[in-house]
Backbone and ligand atoms as CSV (ligand in chain L), in Angstrom:
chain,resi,resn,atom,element,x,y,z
A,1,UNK,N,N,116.113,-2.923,151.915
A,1,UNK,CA,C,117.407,-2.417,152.330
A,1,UNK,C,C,118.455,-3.316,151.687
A,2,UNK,N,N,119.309,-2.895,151.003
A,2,UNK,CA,C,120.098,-3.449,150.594
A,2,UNK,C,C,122.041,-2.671,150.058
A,3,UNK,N,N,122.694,-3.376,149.049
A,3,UNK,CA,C,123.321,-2.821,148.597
A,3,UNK,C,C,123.591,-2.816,146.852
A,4,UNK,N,N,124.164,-1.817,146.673
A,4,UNK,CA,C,124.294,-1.367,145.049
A,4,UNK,C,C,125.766,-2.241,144.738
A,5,UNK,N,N,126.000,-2.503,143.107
A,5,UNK,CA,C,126.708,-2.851,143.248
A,5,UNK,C,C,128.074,-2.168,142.801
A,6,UNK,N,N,128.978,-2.958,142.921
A,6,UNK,CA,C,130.691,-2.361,142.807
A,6,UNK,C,C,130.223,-1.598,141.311
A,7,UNK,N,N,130.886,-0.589,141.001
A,7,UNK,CA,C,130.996,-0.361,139.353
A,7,UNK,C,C,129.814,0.093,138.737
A,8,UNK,N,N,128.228,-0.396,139.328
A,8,UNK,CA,C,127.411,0.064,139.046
A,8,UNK,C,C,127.203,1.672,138.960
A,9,UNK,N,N,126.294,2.024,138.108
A,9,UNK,CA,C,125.831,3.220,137.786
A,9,UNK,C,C,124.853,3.660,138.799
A,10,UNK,N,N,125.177,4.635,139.538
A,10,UNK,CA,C,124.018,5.147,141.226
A,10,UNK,C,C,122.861,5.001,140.578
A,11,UNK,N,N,122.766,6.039,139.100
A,11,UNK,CA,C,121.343,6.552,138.994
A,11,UNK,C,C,120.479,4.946,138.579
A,12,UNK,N,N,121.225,4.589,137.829
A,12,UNK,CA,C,120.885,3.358,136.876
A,12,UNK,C,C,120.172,2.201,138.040
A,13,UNK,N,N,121.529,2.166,138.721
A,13,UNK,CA,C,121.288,0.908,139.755
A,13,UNK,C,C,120.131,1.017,140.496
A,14,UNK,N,N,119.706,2.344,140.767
A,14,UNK,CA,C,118.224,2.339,141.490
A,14,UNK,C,C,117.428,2.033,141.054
A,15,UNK,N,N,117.175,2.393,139.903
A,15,UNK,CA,C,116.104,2.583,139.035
A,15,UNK,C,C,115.927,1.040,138.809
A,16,UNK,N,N,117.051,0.691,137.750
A,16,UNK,CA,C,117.091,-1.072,138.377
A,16,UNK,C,C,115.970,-1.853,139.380
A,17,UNK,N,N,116.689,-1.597,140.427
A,17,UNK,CA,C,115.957,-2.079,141.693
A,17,UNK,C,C,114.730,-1.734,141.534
A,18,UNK,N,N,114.415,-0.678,141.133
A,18,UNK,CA,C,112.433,-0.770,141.666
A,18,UNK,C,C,111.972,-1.220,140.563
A,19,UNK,N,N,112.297,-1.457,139.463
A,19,UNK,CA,C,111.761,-1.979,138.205
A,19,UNK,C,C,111.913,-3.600,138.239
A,20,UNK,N,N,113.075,-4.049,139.159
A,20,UNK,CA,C,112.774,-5.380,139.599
A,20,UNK,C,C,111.624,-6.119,140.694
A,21,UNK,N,N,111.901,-4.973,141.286
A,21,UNK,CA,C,110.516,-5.086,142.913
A,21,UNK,C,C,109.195,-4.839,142.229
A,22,UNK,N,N,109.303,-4.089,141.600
A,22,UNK,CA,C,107.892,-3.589,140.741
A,22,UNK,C,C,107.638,-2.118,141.969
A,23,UNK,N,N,108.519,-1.073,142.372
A,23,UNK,CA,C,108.570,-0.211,142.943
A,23,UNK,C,C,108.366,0.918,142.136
A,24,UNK,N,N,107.217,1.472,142.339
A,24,UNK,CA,C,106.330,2.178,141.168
A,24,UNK,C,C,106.244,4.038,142.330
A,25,UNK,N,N,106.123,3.396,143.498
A,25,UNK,CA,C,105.770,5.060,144.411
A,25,UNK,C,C,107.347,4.705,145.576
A,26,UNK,N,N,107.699,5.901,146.116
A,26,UNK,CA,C,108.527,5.497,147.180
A,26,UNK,C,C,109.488,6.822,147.516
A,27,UNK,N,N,110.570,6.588,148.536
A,27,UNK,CA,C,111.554,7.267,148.972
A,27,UNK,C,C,112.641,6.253,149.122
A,28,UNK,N,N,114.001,7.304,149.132
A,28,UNK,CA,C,115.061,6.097,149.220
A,28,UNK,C,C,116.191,7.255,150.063
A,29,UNK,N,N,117.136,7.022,150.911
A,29,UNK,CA,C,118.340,7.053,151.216
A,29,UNK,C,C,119.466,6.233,151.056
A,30,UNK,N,N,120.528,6.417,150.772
A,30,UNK,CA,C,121.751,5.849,150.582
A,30,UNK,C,C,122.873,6.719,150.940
A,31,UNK,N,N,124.036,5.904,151.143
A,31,UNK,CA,C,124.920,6.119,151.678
A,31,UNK,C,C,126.251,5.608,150.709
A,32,UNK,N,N,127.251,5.811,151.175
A,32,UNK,CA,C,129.043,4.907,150.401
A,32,UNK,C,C,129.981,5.893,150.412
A,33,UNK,N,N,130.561,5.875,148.956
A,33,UNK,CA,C,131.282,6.180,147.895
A,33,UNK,C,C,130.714,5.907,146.644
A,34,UNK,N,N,131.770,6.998,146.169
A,34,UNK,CA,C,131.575,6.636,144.355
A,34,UNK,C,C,133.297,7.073,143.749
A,35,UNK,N,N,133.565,6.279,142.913
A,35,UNK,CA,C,134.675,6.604,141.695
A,35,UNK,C,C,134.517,8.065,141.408
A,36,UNK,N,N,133.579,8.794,140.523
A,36,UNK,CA,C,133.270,10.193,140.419
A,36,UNK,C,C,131.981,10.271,140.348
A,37,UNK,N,N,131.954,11.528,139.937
A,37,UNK,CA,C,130.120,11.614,139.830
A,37,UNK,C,C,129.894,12.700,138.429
A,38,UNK,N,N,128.731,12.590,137.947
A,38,UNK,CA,C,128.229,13.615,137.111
A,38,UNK,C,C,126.961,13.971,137.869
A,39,UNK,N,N,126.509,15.311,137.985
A,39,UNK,CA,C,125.877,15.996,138.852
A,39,UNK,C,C,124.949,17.601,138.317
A,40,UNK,N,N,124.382,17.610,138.105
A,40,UNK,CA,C,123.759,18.779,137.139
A,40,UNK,C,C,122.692,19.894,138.428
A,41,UNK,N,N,123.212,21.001,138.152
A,41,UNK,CA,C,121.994,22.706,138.512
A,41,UNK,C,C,121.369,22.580,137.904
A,42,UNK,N,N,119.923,22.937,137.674
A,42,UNK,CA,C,118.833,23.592,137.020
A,42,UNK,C,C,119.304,24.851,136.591
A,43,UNK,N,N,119.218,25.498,135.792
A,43,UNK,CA,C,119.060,26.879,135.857
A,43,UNK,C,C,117.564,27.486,135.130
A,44,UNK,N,N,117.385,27.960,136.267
A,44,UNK,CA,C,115.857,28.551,136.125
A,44,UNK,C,C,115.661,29.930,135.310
A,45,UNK,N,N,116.865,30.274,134.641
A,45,UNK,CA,C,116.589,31.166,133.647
A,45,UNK,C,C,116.682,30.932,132.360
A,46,UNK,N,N,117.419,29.961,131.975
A,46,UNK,CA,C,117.833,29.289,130.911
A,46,UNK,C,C,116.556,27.911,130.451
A,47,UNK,N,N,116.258,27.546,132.243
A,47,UNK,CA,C,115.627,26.344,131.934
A,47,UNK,C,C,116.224,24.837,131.093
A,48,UNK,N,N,117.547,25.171,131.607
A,48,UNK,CA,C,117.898,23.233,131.227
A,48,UNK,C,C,119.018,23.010,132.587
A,49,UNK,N,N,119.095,22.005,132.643
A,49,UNK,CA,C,120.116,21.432,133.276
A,49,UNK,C,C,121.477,21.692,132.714
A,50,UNK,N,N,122.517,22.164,134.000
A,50,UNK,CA,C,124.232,22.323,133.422
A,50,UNK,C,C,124.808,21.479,133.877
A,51,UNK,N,N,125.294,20.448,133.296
A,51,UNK,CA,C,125.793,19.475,133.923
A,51,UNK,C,C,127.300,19.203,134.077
A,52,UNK,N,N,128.044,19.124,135.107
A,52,UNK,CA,C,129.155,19.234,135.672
A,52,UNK,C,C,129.894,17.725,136.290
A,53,UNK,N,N,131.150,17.464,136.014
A,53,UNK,CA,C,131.841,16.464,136.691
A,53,UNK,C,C,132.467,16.437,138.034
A,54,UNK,N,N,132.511,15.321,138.534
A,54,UNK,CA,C,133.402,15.805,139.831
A,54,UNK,C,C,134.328,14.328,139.638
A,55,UNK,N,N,135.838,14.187,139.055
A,55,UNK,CA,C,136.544,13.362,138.594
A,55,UNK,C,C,137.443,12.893,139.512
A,56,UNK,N,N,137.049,12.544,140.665
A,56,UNK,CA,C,137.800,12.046,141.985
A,56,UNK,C,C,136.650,11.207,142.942
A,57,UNK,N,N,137.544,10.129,143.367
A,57,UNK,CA,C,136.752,9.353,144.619
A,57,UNK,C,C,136.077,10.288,145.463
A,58,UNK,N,N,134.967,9.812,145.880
A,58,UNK,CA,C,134.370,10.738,146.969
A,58,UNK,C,C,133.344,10.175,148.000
A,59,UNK,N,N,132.899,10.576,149.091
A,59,UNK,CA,C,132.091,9.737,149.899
A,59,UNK,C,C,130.981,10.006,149.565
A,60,UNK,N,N,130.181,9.857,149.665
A,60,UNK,CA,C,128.511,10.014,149.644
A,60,UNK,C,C,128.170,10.280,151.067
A,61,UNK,N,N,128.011,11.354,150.857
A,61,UNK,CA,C,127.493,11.910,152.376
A,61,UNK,C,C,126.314,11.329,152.462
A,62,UNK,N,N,125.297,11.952,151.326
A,62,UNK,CA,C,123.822,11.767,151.388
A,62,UNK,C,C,123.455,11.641,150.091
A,63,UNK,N,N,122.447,10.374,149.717
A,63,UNK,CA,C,121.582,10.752,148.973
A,63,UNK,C,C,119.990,10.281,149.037
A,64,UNK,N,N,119.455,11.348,148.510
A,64,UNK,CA,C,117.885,10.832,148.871
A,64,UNK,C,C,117.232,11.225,147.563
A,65,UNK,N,N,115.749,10.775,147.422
A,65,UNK,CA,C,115.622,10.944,146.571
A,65,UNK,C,C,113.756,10.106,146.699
A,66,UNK,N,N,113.356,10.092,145.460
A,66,UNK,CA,C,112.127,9.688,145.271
A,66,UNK,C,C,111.794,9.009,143.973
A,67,UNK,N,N,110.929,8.105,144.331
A,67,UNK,CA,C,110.255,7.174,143.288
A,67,UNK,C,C,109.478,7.658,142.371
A,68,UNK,N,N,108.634,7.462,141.494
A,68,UNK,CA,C,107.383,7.708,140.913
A,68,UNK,C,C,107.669,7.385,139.179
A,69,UNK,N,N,106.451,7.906,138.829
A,69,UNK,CA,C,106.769,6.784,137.308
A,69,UNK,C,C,106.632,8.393,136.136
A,70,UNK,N,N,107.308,8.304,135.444
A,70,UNK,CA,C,106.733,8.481,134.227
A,70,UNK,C,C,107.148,7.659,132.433
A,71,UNK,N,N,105.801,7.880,131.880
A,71,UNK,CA,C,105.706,7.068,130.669
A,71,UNK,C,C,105.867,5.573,130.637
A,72,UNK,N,N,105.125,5.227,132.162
A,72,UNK,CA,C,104.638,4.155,132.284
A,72,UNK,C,C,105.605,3.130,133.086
A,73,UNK,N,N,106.770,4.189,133.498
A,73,UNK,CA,C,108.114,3.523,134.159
A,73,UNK,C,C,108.530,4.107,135.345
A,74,UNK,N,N,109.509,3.290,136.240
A,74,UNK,CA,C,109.655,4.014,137.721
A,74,UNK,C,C,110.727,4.775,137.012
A,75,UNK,N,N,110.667,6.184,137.795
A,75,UNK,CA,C,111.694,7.071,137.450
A,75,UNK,C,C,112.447,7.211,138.807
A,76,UNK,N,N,114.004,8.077,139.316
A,76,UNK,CA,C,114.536,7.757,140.131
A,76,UNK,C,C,114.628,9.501,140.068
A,77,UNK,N,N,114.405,10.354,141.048
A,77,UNK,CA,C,114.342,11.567,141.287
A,77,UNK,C,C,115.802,11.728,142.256
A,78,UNK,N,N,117.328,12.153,142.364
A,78,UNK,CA,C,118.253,12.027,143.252
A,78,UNK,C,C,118.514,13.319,143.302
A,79,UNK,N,N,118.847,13.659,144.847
A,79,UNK,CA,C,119.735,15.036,144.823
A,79,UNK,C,C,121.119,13.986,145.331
A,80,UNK,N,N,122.404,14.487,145.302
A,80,UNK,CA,C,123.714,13.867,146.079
A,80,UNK,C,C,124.546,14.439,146.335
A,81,UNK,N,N,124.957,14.701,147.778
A,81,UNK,CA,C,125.621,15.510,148.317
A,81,UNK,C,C,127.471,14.439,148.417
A,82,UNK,N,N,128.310,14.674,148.221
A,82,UNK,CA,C,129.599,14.336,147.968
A,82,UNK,C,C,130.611,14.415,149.182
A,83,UNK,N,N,131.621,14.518,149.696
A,83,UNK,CA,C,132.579,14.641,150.255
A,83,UNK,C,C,134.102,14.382,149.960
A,84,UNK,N,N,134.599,15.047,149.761
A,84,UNK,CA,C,136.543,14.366,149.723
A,84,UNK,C,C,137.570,14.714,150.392
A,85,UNK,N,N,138.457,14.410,150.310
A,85,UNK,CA,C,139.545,13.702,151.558
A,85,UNK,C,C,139.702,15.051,152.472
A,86,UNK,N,N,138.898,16.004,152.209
A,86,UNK,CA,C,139.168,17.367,153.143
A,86,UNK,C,C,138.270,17.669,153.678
A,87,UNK,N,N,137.046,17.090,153.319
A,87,UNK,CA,C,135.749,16.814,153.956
A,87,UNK,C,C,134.861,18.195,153.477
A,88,UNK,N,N,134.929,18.806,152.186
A,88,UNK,CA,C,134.675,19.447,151.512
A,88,UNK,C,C,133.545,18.850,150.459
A,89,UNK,N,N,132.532,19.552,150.286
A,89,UNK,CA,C,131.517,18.908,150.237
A,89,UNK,C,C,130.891,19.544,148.874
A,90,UNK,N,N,130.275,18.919,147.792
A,90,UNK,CA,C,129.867,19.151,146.541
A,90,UNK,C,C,128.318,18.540,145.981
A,91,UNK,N,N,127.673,19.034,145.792
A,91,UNK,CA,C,126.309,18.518,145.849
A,91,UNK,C,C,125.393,18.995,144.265
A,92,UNK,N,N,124.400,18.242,144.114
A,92,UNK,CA,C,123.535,18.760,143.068
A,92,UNK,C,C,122.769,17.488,142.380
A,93,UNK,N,N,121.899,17.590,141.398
A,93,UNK,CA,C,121.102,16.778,140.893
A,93,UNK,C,C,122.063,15.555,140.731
A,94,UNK,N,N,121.504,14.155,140.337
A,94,UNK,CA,C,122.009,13.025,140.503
A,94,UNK,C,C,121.725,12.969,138.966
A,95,UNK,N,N,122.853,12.638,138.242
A,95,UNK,CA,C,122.971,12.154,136.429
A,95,UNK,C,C,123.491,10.905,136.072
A,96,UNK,N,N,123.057,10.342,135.472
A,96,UNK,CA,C,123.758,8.945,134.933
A,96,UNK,C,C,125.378,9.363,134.672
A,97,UNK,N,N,125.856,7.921,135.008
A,97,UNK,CA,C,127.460,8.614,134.639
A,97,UNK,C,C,128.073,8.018,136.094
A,98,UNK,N,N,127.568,8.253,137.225
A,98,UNK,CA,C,128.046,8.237,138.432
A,98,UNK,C,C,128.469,6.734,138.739
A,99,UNK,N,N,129.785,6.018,139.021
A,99,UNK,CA,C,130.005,4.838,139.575
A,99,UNK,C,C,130.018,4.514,140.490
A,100,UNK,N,N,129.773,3.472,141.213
A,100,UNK,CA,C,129.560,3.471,142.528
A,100,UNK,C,C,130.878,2.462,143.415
A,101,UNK,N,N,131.176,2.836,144.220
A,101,UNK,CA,C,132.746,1.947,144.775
A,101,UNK,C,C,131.781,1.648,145.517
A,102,UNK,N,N,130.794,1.707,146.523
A,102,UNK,CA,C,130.499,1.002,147.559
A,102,UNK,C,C,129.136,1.511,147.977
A,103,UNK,N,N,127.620,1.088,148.141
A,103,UNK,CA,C,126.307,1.879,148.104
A,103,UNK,C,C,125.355,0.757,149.212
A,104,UNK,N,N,125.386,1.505,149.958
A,104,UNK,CA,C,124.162,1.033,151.143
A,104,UNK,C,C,122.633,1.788,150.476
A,105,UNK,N,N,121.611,0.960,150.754
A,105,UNK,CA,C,120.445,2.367,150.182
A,105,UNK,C,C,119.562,1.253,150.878
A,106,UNK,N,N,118.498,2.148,151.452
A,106,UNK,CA,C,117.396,2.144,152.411
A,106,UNK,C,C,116.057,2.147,151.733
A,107,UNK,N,N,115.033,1.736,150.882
A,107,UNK,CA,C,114.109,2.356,149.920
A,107,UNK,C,C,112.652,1.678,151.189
A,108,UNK,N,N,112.013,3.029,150.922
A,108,UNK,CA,C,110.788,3.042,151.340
A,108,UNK,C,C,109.480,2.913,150.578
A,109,UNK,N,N,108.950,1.730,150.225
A,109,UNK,CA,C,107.970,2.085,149.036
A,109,UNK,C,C,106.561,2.705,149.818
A,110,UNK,N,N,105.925,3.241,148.782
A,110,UNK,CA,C,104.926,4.107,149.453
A,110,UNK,C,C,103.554,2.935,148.568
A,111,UNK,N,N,102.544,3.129,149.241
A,111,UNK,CA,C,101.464,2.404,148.671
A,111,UNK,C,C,100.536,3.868,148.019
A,112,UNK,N,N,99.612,3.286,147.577
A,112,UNK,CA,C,98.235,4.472,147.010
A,112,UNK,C,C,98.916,4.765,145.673
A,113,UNK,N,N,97.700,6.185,145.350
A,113,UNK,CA,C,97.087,6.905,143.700
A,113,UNK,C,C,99.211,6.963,143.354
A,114,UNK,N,N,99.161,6.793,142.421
A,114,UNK,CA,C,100.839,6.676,141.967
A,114,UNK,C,C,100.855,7.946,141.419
A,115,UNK,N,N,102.087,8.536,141.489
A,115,UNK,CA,C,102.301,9.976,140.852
A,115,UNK,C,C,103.365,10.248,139.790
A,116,UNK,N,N,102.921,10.673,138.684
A,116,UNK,CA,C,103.091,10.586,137.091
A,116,UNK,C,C,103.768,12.137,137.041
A,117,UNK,N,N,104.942,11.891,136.335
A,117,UNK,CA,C,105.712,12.689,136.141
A,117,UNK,C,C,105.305,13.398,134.491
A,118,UNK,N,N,104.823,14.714,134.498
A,118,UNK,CA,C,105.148,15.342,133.006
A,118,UNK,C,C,105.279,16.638,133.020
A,119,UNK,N,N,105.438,16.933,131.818
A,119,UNK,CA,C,106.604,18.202,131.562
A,119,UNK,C,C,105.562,19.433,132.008
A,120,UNK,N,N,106.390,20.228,132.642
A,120,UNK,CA,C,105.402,21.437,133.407
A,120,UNK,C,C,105.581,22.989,132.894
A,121,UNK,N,N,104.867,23.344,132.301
A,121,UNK,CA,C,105.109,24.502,131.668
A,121,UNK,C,C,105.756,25.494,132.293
A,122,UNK,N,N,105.428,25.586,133.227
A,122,UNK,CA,C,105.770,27.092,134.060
A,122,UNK,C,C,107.196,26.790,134.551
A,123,UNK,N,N,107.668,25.870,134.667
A,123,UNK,CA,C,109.187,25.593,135.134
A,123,UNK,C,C,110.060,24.792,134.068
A,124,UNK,N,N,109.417,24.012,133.391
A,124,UNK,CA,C,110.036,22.930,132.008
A,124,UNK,C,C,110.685,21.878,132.642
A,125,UNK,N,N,110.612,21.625,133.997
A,125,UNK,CA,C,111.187,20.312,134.424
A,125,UNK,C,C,109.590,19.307,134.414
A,126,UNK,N,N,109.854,18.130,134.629
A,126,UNK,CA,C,109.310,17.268,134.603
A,126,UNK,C,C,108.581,17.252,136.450
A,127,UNK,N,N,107.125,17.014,136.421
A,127,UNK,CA,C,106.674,17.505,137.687
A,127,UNK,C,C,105.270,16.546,138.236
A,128,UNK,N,N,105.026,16.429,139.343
A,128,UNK,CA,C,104.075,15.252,139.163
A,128,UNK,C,C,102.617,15.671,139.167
A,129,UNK,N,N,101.875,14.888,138.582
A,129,UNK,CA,C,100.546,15.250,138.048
A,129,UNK,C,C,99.807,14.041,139.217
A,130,UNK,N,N,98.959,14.406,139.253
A,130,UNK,CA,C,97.916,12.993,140.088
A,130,UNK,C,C,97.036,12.591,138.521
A,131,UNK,N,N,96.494,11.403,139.142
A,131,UNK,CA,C,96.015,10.349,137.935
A,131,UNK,C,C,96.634,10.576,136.286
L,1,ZN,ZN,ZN,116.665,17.442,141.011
């Protein structure tokens, strides 16, 4: 349990952290603000990510998210739900880009078989495989 720092990058800064712990399986919640965010949909017809800004302070309602590795590294899986001064609320995949004004985060590491992220045909996102 800890905190992220001022200025830091959300996605970055996690990822960070478990690559310092040696946090290879897990879950995480966090909480704050951020400066803005970059935030991406799937689109499942197109099959890529659309990735979108949100260029204003905002709270961090929620974010959660999950550990696991691929290509031999912890990867940081985020959804992040947003808030601003009207309490209007904006949400979607978590993208590098995002600064952080202020980040509480909770990480749960998980023990056992570690789960390996690769590219999945039937959807084209990245998906976890056992061994
Ligand atoms: Zn996602």
């Amino acid at each position: 349990m800890g905190r992220l720092p001022h200025k830091g990058d959300l996605l970055k800064s996690i990822e960070g952290l478990c690559q310092e712990n040696g946090i290879t399986l897990g879950v995480f919640i966090a909480l704050g603000a951020v400066k803005s965010a970059r935030l991406a949909y799937y689109d499942q017809e197109s099959r890529e990510y659309r990735g979108f800004a949100v260029d204003e302070p905002m709270e961090m309602v929620s974010c959660t998210g999950n550990i696991s590795l691929r290509d031999g590294q912890p990867i940081v899986h985020a959804h992040l739900a947003l808030s601003d001064g009207k309490g209007r609320t904006i949400s979607g995949h978590l993208m590098p880009g995002t600064p952080i004004f202020a980040c509480e985060i909770f990480i749960q590491e998980l023990l056992g078989e570690p789960l390996v992220r690769r590219h999945d045909e039937e959807t084209g996102v990245p998906l976890w495989w056992r061994g």
